[in-house]
N, C-alpha and C positions, 0 to 999 in steps of 0.2 A: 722488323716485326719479330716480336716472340714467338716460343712455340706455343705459348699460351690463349697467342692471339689467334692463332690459325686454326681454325676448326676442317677436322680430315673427316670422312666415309672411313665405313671398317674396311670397306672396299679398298680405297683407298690404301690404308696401313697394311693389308693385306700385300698387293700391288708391288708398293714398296718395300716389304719383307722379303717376298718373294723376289725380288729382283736383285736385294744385296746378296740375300744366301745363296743364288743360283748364280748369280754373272758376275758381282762385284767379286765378293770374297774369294771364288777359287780362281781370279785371274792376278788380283793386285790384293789380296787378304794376308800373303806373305813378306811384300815390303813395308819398310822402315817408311812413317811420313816425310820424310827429308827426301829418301831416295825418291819418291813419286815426282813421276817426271810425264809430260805431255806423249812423249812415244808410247808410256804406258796405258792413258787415259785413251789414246787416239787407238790402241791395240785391242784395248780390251772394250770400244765402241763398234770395232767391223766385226768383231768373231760373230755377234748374234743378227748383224744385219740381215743374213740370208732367209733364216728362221722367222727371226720375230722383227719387225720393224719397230715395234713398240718401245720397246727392250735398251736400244741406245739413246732415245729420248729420256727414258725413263729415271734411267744411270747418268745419265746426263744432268738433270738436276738433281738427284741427290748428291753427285760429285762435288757439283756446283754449291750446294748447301754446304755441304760437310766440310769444302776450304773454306768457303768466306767464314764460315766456325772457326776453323784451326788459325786464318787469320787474323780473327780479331783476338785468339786468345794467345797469338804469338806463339802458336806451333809451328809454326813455316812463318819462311820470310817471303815470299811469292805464291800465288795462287798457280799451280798449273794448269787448271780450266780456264781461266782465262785466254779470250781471246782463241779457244780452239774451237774449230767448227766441228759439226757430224760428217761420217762421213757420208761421199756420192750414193751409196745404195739407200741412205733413209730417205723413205718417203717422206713427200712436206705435208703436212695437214691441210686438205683445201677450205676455204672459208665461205659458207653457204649462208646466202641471203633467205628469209625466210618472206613469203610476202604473204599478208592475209588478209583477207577478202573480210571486209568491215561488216560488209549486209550479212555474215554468216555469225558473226559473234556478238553475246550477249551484251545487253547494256547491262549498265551497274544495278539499273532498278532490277531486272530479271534474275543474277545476279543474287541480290538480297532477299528477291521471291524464293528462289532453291534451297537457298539457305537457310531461312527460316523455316522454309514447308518441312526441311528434312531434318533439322535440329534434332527432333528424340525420336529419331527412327536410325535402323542399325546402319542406314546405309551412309549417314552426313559424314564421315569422314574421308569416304569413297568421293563422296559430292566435293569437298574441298581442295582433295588432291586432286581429281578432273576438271575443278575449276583454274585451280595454279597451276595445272600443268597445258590449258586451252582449250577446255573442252567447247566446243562451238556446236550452233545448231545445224541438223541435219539439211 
């Protein structure tokens, strides 16, 4: 995938700005890409465990982006992320099922009634994003 292909939130770029100038660069922003080595990656994933849980997942793929970069462009001859896990302090992301109660949500013809009703009134973009986000009935 390109970078062209990947569309980001400002959030997003934000996120990851924040994350290289704060954690990456002042731990391993001093070494040579050769010398990067897994002790260094695995070092500079515990320091913000305690703080931020976020923060070593975060680092964690941009790491992972920025070798398989240097790898394809033959900057290194090994990816050191590879194969390295987080460490024990980071929480895992729990995976939550969502269930929804069918008799509470609109049919499509209801649906296209809101849509339409609200067309030239100020509030139809408010309507679209409550509809894509599930707005259901009371």
């Amino acid at each position: 995938m390109s970078p062209s292909d990947m569309s980001f939130t400002a959030n997003t770029y934000y996120n990851y700005r924040d994350c290289i100038q704060k954690h990456i660069i002042p731990r391993i922003g001093g070494l040579r890409l050769l010398a990067l080595n897994q002790g260094h990656l695995m070092k500079m994933y515990k320091e913000p465990v305690k703080q931020y849980s976020a923060i070593p997942k975060r680092a964690r793929t941009i790491m992972n982006t920025s070798m398989r970069y240097a790898l394809s462009k033959r900057l290194i001859m090994t990816n050191p992320c590879e194969g390295l896990e987080l460490p024990k302090g980071v929480k895992k992301s729990k995976y939550y099922t969502i269930i929804v109660d069918e008799t509470k949500t609109y049919t499509l013809e209801q649906v296209k009634l809101l849509l339409e009703a609200s067309k030239e009134t100020r509030i139809h973009m408010q309507m679209v994003f409550a509809l894509l986000m599930g707005l259901s009935q009371p």
